[in-house]
C-alpha positions in Angstrom: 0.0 0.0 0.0 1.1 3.2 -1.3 0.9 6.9 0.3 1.6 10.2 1.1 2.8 10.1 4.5 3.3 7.8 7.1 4.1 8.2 10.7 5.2 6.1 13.2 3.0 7.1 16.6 -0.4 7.3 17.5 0.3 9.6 20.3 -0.4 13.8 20.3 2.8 14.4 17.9 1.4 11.8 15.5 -2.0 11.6 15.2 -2.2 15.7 15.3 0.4 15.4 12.3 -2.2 12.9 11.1 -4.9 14.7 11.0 -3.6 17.8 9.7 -1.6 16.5 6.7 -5.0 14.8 6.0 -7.2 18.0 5.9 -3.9 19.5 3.2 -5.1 16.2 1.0 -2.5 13.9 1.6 -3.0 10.3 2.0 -1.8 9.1 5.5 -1.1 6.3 7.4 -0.5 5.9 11.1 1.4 2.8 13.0 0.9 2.0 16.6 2.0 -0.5 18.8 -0.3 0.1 21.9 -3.9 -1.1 20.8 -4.9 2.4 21.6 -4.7 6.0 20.8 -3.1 9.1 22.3 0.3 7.9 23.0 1.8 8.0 26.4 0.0 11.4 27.4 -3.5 10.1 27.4 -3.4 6.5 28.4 -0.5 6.3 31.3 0.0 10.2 31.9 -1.4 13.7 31.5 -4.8 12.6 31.6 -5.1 9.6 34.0 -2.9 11.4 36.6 -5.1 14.9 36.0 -8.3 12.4 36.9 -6.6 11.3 39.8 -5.3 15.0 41.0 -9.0 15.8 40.3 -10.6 12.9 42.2 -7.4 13.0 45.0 -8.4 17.0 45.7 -11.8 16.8 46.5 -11.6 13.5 48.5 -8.8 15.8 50.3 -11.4 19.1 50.9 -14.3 15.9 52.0 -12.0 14.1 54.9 -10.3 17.1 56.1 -13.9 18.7 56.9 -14.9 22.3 55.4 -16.2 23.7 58.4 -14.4 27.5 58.3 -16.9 27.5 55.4 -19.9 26.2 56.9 -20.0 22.9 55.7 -19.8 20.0 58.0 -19.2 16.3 56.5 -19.7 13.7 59.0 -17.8 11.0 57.3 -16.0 10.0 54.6 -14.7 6.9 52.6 -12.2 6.3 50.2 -13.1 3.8 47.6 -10.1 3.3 45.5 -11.0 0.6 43.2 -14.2 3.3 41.8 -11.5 6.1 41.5 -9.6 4.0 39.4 -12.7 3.0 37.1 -13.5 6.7 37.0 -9.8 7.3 35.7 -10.1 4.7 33.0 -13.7 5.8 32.0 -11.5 8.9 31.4 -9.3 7.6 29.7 -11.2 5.3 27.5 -13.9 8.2 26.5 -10.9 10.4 25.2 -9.5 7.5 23.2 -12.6 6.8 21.4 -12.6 10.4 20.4 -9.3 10.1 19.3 -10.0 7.0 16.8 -13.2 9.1 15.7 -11.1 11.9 15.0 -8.9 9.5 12.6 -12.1 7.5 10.9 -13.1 11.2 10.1 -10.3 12.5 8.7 -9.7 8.9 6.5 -6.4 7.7 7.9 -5.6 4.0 7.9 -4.0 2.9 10.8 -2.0 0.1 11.8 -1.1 -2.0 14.6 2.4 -3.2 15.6 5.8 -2.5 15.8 7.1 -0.5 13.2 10.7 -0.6 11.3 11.9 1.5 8.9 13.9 -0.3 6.0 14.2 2.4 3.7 13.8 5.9 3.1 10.1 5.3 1.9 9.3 1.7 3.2 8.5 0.5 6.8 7.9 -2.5 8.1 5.1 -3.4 10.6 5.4 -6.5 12.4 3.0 -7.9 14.2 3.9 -11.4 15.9 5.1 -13.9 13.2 3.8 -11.7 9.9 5.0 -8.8 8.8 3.6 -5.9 6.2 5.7 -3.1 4.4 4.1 0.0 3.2 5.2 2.5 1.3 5.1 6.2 1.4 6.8 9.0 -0.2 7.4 10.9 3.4 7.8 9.5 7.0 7.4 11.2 10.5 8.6 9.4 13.2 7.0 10.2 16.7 7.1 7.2 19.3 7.7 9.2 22.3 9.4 8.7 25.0 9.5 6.0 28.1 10.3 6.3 31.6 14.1 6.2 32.3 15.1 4.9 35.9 18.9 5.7 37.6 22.0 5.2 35.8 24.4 2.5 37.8 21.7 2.1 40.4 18.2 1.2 39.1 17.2 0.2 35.3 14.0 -2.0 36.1 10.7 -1.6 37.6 8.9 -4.3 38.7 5.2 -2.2 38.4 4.0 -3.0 42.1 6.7 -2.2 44.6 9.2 0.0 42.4 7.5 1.6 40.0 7.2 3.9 36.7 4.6 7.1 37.1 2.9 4.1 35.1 2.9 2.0 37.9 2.1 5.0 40.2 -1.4 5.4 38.1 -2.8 2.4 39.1 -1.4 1.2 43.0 -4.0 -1.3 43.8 -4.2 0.4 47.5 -2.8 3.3 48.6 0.9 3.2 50.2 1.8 3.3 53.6 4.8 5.0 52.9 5.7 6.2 49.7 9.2 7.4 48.8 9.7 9.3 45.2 13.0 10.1 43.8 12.9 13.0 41.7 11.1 16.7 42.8 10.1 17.4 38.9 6.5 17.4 37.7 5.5 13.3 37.9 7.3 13.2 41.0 5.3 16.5 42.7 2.1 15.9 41.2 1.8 11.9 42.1 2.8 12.4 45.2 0.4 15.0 45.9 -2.4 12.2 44.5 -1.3 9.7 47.0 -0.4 12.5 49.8 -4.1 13.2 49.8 -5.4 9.7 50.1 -3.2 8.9 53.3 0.4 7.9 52.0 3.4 9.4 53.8 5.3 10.8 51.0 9.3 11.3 51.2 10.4 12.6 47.9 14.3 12.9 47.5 15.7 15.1 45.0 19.7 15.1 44.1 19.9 19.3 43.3 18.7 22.4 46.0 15.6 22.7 44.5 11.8 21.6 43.3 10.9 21.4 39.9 14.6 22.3 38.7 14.5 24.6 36.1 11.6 26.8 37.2 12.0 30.6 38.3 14.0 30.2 41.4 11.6 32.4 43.8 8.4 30.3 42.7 10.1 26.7 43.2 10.7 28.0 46.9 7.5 29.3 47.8 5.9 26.3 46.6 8.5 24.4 48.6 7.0 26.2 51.7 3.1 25.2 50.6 4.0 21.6 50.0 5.9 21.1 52.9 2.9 22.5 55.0 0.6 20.4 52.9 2.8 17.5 54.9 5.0 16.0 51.5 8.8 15.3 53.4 11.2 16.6 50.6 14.5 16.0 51.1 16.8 18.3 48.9 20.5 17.8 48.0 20.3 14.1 48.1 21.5 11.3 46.1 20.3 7.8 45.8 23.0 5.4 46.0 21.1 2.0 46.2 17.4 0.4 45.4 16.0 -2.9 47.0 13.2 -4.5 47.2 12.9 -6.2 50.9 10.3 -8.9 50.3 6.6 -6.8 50.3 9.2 -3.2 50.9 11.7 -1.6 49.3 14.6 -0.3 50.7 16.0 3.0 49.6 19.6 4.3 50.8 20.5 7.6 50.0 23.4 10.6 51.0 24.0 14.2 51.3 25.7 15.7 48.3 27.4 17.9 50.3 28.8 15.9 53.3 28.1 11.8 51.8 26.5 11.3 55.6 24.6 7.9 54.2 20.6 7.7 55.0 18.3 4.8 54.7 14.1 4.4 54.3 11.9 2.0 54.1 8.5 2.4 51.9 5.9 0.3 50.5 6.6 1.2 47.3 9.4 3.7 45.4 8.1 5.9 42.4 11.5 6.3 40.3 10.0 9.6 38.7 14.0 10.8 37.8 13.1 11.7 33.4 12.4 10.4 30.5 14.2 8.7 27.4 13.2 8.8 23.9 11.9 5.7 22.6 13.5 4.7 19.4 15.4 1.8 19.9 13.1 -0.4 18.0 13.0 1.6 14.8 16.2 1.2 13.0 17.4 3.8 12.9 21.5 2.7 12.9 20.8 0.5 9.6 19.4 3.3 8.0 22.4 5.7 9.4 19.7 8.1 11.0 21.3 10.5 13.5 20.8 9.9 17.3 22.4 11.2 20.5 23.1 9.4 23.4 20.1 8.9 24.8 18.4 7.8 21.7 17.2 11.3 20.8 17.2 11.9 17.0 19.1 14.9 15.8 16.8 17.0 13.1 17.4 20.0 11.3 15.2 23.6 11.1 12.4 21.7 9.7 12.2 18.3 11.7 14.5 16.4 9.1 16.3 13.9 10.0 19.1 13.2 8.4 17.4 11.4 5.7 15.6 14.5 3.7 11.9 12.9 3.5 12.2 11.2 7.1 11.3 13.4 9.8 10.9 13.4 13.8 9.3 15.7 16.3 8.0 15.0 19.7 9.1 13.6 22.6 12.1 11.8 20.3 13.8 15.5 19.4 14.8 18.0 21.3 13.1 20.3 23.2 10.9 20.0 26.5 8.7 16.4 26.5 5.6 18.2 26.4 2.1 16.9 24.9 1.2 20.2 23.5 4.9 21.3 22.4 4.6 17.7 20.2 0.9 18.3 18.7 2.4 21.6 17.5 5.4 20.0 15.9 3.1 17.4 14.1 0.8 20.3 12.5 4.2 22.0 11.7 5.8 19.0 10.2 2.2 17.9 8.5 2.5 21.6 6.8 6.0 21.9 6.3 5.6 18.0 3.8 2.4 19.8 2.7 4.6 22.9 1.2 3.2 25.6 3.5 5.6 26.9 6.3 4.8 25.7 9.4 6.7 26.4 12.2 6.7 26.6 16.1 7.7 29.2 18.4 9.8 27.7 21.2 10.5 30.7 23.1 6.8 30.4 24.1 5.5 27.0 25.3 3.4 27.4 28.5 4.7 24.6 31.3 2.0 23.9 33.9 2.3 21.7 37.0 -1.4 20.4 38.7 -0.5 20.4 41.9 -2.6 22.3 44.6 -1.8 25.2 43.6 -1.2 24.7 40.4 2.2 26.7 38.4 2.5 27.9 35.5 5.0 29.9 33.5 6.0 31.2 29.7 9.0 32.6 28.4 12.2 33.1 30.9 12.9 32.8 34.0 14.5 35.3 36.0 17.8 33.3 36.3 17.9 32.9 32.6 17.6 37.0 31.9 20.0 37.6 34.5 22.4 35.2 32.5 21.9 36.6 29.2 22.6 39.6 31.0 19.8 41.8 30.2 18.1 44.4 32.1 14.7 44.0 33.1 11.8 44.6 35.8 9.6 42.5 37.8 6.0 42.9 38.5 4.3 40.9 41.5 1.1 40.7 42.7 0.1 38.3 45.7 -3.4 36.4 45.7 -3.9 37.0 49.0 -5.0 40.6 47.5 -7.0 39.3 45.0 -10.6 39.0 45.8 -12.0 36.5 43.7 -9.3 34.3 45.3 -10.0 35.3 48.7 -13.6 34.3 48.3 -12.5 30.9 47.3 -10.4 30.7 50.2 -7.1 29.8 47.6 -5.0 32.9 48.5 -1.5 31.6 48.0 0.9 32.1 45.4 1.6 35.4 43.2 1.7 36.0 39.6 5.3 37.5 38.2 5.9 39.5 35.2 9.4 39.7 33.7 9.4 42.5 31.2 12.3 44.4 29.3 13.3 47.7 31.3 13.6 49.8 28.2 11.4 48.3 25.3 8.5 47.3 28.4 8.5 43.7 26.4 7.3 40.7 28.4 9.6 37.9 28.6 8.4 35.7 30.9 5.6 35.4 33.3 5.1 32.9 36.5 1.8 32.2 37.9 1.5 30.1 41.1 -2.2 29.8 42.5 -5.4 28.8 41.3 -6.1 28.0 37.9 -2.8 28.7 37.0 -2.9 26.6 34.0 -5.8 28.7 32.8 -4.6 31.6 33.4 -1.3 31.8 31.8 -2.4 30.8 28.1 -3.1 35.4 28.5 0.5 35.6 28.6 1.6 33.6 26.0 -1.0 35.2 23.4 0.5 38.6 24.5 4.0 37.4 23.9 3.3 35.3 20.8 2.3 39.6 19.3 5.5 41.1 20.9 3.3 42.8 23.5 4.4 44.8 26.5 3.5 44.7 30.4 1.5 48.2 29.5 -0.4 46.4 27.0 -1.4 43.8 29.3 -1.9 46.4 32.3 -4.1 48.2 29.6 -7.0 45.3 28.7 -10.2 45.3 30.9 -10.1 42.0 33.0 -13.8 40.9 34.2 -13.8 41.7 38.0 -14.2 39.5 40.4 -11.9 37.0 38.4 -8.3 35.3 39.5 -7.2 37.0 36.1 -7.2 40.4 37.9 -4.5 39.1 39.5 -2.4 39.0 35.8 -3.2 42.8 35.0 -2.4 43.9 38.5 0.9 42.2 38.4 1.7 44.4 34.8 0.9 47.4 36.8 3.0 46.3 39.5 6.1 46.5 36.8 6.0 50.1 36.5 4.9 50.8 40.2 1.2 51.7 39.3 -0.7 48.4 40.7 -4.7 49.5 41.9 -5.2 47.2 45.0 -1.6 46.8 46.3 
């Protein structure tokens, strides 16, 4: 079988490529080796674990009473198997709209493990047969998979040590859960099983949460969490990882003293990255480009470095981000298409769902100091907000970063609330050059969280309303 395109992934980077490149005409073909849609992001992560922060949250506001607001709950239970069949409905309803989506647009798809064997042929095997089709462009996108500790843990045995995969779907909730790594998975699972009774230890090897994140929001939510009662134990290493018949034993030391520290938990979430996933494709026969991590190397316009075989996703460079990947498929699916697509990197919003949640666009504060550029900062605190205040969610702040002599935002930081809604403002605002008076300019409905974003812009040239 003959066609236009086909692309290896059935996950946001692909089946967004899919389904683009199939509204510009082309005749597409998708191969997958899950029997499901959506890729890693809507089957074992974003979705299932945003169920689960859902779900986790209010069972949290139930047990812990709501009585400063008039409510009083006399009991509550937590029924863990029906959490996890709400999860999976979740997850099963968004896959069905996913394989709707690709009947619609007339894509054939494919299921099994795909090989490439020449610059327009790919294999698809699938147990003992195997099928080659053809196509006169390829786009590989197979994601990534969890990576574990190098020299101390490779395997996870999905009940005591675990993947965030594993972490979905405990069959009860942990006594004692330890999680090595303080990024997103790490924070946001642990706040799932924090809420429904674990003790959670969470051990990170640098001086700081969700490494990578403007410096001064990463420590004020270091302060909520704590209070929220997660154990985090900064500047730590793990040196060794054991299972101790129904436990696991986890030693670790101080990076700046080696004083050696042991726990014991009922299960370990290794939440320490992820790893491309490319091992499968053969990519060395066909003397495709890859780093050392299995990460393919691509030029400006996703080429690999075959001309006609291209890769975007979690497999290239760039932050392993769902949304970050669909826009590389519709870029990719234009780009083959002979339109110029393209996508902006300097603006990709990052959210994390905790409670509060974060979010941030652009640069950090740390990265403008760096590049040495002068700049000023505009704060406002939620505690002055009162649309959060009614809602009783007044912690966290939204910052604006914004050029000192062109007023250009560079990067805003929004911890609190809706956080994830709330920063898509800034990065339309950015995405059109626009500056903090712009922003401090736009009516924002009152009473709203979004106040919150306009006050801070006002803030940044010393003119804030309600501060």
């Amino acid at each position: 079988m003959k066609y236009d395109l086909i692309i290896i992934g059935a996950g946001p980077a692909g089946y967004a490529c899919g389904i683009k490149a199939a509204q510009l005409k082309n005749k597409v073909a998708i191969i997958e080796k899950e029997k499901t849609y959506g890729g890693t992001c809507l089957n074992i992560g974003c979705i299932p674990s945003k169920a689960l922060l859902y779900t986790s949250e209010v069972y949290d506001h139930v047990s812990k009473g709501m009585d400063d607001l008039g409510i009083s709950v006399s009991s509550s239970r937590l029924n863990l198997e029906k959490m996890m069949s709400y999860k999976n409905s979740v997850v099963h309803s968004n896959v069905k709209g996913i394989d709707f989506l690709l009947k619609k647009n007339k894509i054939a798809t494919y299921y099994g493990v795909a090989k490439i064997v020449s610059s327009n042929k790919v294999a698809i095997c699938k147990g003992d047969s195997e099928e080659i089709i053809e196509a006169k462009n390829i786009v590989i996108a197979t994601g990534s998979e969890p990576s574990g500790i190098p020299g101390v843990l490779t395997d996870f045995d999905g009940d005591i040590i675990v993947s965030s995969t594993g972490a979905l779907s405990f069959r009860s909730v942990p006594e004692h859960l330890v999680i090595i790594g303080a990024g997103v998975i790490g924070l946001e699972l642990g706040s799932v099983w924090m809420r429904l009774g674990s003790k959670v230890t969470v051990i990170e090897y640098s001086n700081m949460i969700l490494n990578g994140m403007d410096k001064e929001v990463s420590k004020q939510f270091l302060n909520i969490i704590s209070k929220q009662g997660m154990d985090i134990k900064l500047g730590s290493k793990v040196t060794s990882v054991n299972k101790t018949k129904k436990k696991a034993k986890v030693v670790y030391e101080s990076v700046i003293d080696g004083k050696s520290m042991e726990l014991e938990s009922d299960a370990v979430l290794v939440a320490a990255g992820r790893n491309p996933y490319t091992s499968s494709l053969g990519l060395e026969e066909m003397g495709i480009k890859v780093d050392k991590r299995g990460g393919i190397e691509i030029g400006d316009n996703f080429q690999t470095s075959i001309p006609n075989i291209y890769a975007i996703g979690d497999v290239v460079r760039g932050p392993m981000l769902a949304h970050k990947s669909e826009d590389e498929g519709i870029a990719v699916a234009e780009i083959i298409s002979g339109q110029r697509g393209h996508v902006n990197y300097s603006i990709i919003p990052n959210v994390v769902y905790t409670s509060p949640e974060i979010a941030s666009v652009g640069k950090t504060e740390e990265q403008l100091i760096c590049e040495n550029k002068t700049y000023k900062i505009g704060k406002f605190p939620f505690s002055a907000n009162g649309r959060a205040r009614s809602m009783n969610s007044i912690d966290g702040f939204v910052k604006i970063l914004a050029d000192k002599e062109s007023d250009r935002v560079e990067g805003v930081h929004i911890i609190g609330v809706g956080a994830g809604e709330m920063i898509h403002e800034a990065a339309v605002l950015m995405e059109f050059g626009g500056s903090s008076e712009d922003l401090a300019r736009i009516c924002h409905a009152h009473p709203t969280m979004s106040e919150a974003v306009r006050e801070a812009a006002l803030a940044s040239f010393d003119k804030p309303i309600h501060m």
